[in-house]
N, C-alpha and C positions, 0 to 999 in steps of 0.2 A: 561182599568182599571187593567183588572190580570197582564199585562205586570207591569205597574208602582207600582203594588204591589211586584213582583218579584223584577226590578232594586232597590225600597228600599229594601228588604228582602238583597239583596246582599252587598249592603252599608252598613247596620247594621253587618253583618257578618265580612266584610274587616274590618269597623275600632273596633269591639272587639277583631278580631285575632288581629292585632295590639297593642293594649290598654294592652292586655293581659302582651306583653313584657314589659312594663311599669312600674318602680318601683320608689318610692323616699320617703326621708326619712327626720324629723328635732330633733337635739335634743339641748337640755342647759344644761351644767352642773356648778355646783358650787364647787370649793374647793380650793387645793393648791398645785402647783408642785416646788417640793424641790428644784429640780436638777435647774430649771429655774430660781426660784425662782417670777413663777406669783403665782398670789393669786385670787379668786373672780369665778366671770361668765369665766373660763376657756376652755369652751368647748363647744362653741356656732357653729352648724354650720348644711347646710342645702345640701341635694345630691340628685341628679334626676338621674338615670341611663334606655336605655331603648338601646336597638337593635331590631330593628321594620322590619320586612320585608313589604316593602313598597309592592313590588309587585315581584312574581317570576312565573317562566316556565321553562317547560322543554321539551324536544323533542325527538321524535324516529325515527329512519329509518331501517326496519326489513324487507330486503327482503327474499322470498320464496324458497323453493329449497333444496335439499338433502347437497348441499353448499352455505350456504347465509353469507349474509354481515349482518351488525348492529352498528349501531351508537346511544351513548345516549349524550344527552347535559343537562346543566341547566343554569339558569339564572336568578340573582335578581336583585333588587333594596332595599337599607336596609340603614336605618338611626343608627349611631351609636354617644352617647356619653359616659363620662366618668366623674369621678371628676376630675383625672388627664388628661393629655393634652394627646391627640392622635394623629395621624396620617395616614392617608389610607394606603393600600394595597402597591399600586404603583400605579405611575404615570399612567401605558398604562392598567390600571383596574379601575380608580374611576377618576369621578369627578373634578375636579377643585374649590372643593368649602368647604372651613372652615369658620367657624362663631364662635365668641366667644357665649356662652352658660353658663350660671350662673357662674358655680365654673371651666366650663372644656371648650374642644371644641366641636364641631358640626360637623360629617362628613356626605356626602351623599355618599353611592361608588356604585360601579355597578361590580357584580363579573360576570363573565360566563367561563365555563369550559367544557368540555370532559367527562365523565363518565363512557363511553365504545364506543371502537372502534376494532372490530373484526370479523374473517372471522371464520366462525364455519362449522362444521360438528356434524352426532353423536359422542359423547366422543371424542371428538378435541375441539379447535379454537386454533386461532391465536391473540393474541391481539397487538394493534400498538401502546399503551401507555407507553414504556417501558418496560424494565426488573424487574423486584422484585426485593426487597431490600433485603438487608443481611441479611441473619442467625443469630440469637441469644437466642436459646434455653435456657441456663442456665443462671438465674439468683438470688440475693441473697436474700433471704427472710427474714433476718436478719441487714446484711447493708443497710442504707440508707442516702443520704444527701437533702440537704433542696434545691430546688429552688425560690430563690426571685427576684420578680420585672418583672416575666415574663410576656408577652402580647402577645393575640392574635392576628389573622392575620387581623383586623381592631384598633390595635394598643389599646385594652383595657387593662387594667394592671389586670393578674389573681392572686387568691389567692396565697400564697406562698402554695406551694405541694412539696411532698417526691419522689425521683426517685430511686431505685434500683439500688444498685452498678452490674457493670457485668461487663466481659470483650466482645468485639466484635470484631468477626472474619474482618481482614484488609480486605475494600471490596470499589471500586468506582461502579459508575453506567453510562459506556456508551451507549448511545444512540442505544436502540435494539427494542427488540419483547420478549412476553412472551407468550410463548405455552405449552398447557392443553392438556392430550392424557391421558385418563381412570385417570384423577384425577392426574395423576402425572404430574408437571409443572418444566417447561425446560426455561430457560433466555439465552440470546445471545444478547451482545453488541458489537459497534464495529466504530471508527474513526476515521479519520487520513486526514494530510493536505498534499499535498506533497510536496515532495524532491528537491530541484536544484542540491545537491549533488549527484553526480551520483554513487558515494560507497553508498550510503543511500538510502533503498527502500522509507523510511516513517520517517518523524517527527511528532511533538505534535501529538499522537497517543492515546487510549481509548478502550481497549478490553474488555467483562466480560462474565463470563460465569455462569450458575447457575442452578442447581437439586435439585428439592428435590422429595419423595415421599411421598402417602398422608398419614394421619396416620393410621395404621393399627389397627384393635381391635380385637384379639382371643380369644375370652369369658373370658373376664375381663385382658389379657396381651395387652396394646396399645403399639408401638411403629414408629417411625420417624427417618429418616437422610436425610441431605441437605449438597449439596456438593458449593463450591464457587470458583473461581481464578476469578481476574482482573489485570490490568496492567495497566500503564501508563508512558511516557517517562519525563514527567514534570506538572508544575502546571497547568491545564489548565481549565478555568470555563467551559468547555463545561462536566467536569467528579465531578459529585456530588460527596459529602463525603471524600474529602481528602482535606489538604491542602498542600502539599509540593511536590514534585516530583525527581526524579526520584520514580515508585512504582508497584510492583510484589510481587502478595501475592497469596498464596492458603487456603484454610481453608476448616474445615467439621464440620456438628453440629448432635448430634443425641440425643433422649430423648425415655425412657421406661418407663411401669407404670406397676404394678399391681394393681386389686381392688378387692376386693372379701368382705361378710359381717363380716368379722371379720375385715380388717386391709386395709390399703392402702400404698404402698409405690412407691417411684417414682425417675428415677435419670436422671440426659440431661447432656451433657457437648459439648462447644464450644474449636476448638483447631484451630489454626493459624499459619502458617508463613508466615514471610514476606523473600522473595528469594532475596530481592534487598541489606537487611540488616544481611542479616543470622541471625532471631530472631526470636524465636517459642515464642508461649504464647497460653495458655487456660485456661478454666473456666469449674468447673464441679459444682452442687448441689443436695443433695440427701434430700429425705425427708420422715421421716416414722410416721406413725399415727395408732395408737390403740386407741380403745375406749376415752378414757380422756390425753391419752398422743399424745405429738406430739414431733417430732426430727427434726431438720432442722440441714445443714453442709454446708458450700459453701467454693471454695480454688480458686483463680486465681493469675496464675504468675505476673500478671496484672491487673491492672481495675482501672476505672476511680471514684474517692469516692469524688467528690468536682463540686461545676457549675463549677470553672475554669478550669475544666481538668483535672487537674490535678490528678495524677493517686499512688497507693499504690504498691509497688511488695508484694508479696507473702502473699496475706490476707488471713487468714487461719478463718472463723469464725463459731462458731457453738450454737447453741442455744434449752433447752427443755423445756415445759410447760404444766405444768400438770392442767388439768381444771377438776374441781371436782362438778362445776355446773351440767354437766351431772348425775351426782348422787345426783341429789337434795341437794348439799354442796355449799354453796354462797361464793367458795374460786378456786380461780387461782395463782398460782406461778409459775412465768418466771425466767430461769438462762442461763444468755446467756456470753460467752466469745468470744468475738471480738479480729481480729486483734491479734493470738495469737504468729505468729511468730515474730510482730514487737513493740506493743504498749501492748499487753494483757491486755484488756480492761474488766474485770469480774465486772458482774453485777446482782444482782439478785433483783426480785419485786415479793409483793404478793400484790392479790387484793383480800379485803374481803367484803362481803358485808350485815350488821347487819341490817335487813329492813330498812328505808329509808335510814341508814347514808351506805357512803362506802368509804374504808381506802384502800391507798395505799403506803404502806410504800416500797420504794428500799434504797439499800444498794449496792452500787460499787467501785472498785480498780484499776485503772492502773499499773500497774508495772513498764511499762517502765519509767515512769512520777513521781512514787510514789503521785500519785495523789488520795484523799478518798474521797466520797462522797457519805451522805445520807441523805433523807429526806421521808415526807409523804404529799402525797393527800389526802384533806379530803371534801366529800360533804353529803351535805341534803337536798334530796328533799323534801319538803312537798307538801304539797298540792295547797298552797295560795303563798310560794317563795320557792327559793332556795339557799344553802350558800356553796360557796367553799373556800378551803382554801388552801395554798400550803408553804413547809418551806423545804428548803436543805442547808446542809453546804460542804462546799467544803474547804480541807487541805491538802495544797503544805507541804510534809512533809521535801522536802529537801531545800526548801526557808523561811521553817516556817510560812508560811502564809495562814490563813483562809479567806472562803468568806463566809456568808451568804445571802442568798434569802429568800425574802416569799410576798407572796398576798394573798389577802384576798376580797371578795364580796359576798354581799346579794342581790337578783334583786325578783321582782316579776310582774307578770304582770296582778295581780288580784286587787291590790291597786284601780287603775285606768282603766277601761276598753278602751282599746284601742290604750295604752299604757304603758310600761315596765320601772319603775322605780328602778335604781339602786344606789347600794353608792360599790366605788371599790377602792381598796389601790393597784396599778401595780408598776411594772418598780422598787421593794426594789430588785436591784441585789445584795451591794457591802453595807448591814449594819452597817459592824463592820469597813469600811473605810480600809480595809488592798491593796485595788486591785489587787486581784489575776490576774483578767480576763479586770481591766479596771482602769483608769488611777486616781483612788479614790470611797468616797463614793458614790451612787448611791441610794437615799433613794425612790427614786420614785415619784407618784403624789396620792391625795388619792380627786376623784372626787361622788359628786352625782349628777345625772341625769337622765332627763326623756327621753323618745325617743318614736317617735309614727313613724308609717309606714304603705306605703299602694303597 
C-alpha cells in the first residue's frame, strides 16, 4: 500500500512539473483596420504554447585521486509547440515526428549532451570541450539594434530583443582543450588535413590560442586582460565563427573598475588585427557614476549596429542621465548623442512622474539627415485600468516632409475577473499621409477585446 501510495505521489508530481510549463490563451476583438480595410470581429484567435520536459537525466563519473578524471552528461525528452511552425533541433538529435497542432506544429526531440569532461588536479584541470570563446569586454551601453524573428534551439520564435553594438576581437575556434591553473585559463586549438604537396607542410588548417586572467580585486580596484590569435588557411566548417578564409588575426581585451562609497567608474576596451588583411580595429567604453548621475562613452573603429551585419566605422557615441528619484524627485532626464562622427544622432528625454500619471516627453536631431523629431509618452495607472498614450512627429527638413505617429489604449482587468479587457488604436504611423518612412498613409487599426489566460 505505501509503495502505491509513493508511485501515485510521484505521478502527481511528474505531470504538475509538467502542467506547469503549460500556457494558452483566447481572445476576440472587435473594430476596424484602416490599412486593410476589415471591419467587425477582427481579431478572433486562440494559442496554446507549452515546452514540457517529458522526462530528463543526467549523469557523473568522478574518480578519486590527487589526479582524477570527470565526466557530466544530460539528457531529455521535451515536448515543444508554437503558434508558428517549428522545426527540431536537427535531425541526429530529435525524433522523426511532427503533427499538426491547432494554429502550429508539434515536436517531440531528444536533446543529450556533455557538460563536463576534464582531468583535474588541485587549482588545475584540463577540459576536453574545447577552447573558450572570444574576448569581448567592451561594450555599448548606449547603442543598440533590435533582433526579430529569432528562435530558439527547438525552433520557437522568441520575443524581438535589443543586442548591444560592440566590436569583437577577429577569433575562430579550432578544435582544442581548455586549461585552468590558480584561476587563470589557457585555450589551445589546433587542425589540419594533409598535404600531397610536398612544398606544403599542411592545408585546410585551424589554430587558436587563448589567455586570459581571472579578475583581480584590490580593495575596490578590479581588473582583467585576455589575450587571443587564430588562424586559418580557408573556409572550413570544422573552425566556428568565421566565414571566409584565408584568416590571421591577433587581438587582446582588458577592463578596469574602481568602486568605492562615493562613486563608481569603470573602462574595458577590445583591440584587433587582422595580419592576413593589414586591418586593426577596437572598441573601448568608459563609464562613470555619482550618486544620481551616470556617464556612459563608447568608440569603435568598427562594430556591427544591424541583425544583418552589417557594420558602422568610427561610432563615436556617448550619453548622461541624471536620475533625481534618488532624491525623492519623481524626474530623470537622458541626453544622449549617438554616432557622432557619422549620423550625429542628439536626443534628449525626460521622465516625470506626477503620482499615478507619468510623461515622457523627447525631443531629437540628426544632422547628418536633418532629421527632427518629437514626441511624448503618457500613462495612468489607476487602480481598476490603465491608459497609455503615445504621439511623435517626425520632419525631413531637407525633403520637406513630415510624419506623424500616435496610439492610444485603456485595458483593465478588474472589469472582468479573470480577464483583461481592452479597446487600443496601434499601427497610426504615417497620419498626415506624407511617407517619410513608408510608402503612404498608415492610419492603423483601432480594436476592442477581451482576452482570458491560463
Amino acid at each position: 500500500m505505501k509503495r502505491t501510495i509513493a508511485i501515485l505521489l510521484v505521478a502527481i508530481m511528474a505531470v504538475g512539473s509538467a502542467f506547469a510549463a503549460f500556457s494558452g490563451s483566447a481572445q476576440v476583438g472587435v473594430g476596424a483596420d484602416f490599412e486593410k480595410g476589415n471591419y467587425g470581429f477582427i481579431d478572433n484567435s486562440t494559442k496554446v504554447d507549452f515546452n514540457i520536459d517529458l522526462a530528463t537525466a543526467s549523469a557523473e563519473a568522478i574518480s578519486e585521486g590527487d589526479v582524477y578524471a570527470s565526466i557530466k552528461g544530460s539528457l531529455g525528452l521535451v515536448l515543444v509547440t508554437d503558434e508558428d511552425d517549428i522545426k527540431p533541433i536537427d535531425d541526429s538529435n530529435v525524433l522523426d515526428l511532427e503533427t499538426n497542432f491547432t494554429d502550429g506544429t508539434l515536436a517531440l526531440g531528444i536533446y543529450a549532451k556533455i557538460d563536463e569532461a576534464k582531468v583535474a588536479g588541485e587549482n588545475w584541470y584540463i577540459s576536453l570541450l574545447g577552447v573558450p570563446g572570444g574576448p569581448d569586454f567592451a561594450k555599448s551601453a548606449i547603442d543598440t539594434y533590435t533582433v526579430e524573428d529569432d528562435k530558439t534551439d527547438f525552433g520557437n520564435k522568441k520575443a524581438d530583443y535589443d543586442e548591444n553594438v560592440t566590436y569583437s576581437v577577429p577569433y575562430i575556434k579550432a578544435p582544442g582543450v581548455e586549461v585552468g591553473i590558480f584561476d587563470y585559463k589557457i585555450g589551445f586549438g589546433f587542425k589540419a588535413n594533409a598535404q600531397k604537396d610536398p612544398f606544403k607542410l599542411v592545408e585546410d588548417y585551424g589554430v587558436t590560442a587563448y589567455v586570459a586572467t581571472p579578475e583581480y580585486d584590490l580593495n575596490g580596484l578590479t581588473f582583467q586582460v585576455a589575450g587571443a590569435y587564430s588562424a586559418t588557411d580557408n573556409n572550413s566548417k570544422n573552425f566556428s565563427n568565421k566565414d571566409d578564409g584565408p584568416y590571421n588575426a591577433i587581438g587582446a581585451s582588458a577592463k578596469v573598475g574602481f568602486t568605492n562609497d562615493a562613486f563608481a567608474v569603470s573602462a574595458a576596451t577590445d583591440i584587433g588585427y587582422d595580419i592576413e588583411n593589414e586591418k586593426f580595429g577596437m572598441d573601448a567604453v568608459a563609464n562613470f557614476t555619482y550618486d544620481f548621475v551616470t556617464v556612459d562613452a563608447f568608440y569603435a573603429t568598427e562594430a556591427q549596429t544591424n541583425q544583418d551585419k552589417s557594420t558602422t566605422e568610427n561610432l563615436l557615441s556617448t550619453q548622461v542621465k541624471v536620475d533625481l528619484n534618488t532624491m525623492d524627485m519623481p524626474l530623470a532626464i537622458t541626453v544622449s548623442a549617438k554616432d557622432l562622427v557619422n549620423k550625429q544622432d542628439l536626443d534628449a528625454k525626460v521622465e516625470i512622474g506626477l503620482g499615478a500619471f507619468t510623461l515622457t516627453p523627447a525631443v531629437g536631431y540628426v544632422i547628418d539627415t536633418e532629421k527632427f523629431n518629437a514626441g511624448i509618452d503618457v500613462a495612468y495607472a489607476h487602480e481598476y485600468f490603465t491608459v497609455k498614450g503615445a504621439f511623435s512627429l517626425t520632419t525631413q527638413f531637407e525633403d520637406r516632409t513630415t510624419q506623424l505617429k500616435a496610439s492610444a489604449s485603456i485595458e483593465s482587468a478588474s472589469v472582468i475577473p479573470g480577464a483583461t479587457v481592452k479597446l487600443a488604436w496601434s499601427n497610426g504611423n504615417d497620419l498626415l499621409n506624407y511617407g517619410l518612412d513608408s510608402d503612404g498613409h498608415t492610419y492603423g487599426k483601432v480594436v476592442a477585446s477581451i482576452k482570458m489566460a491560463f
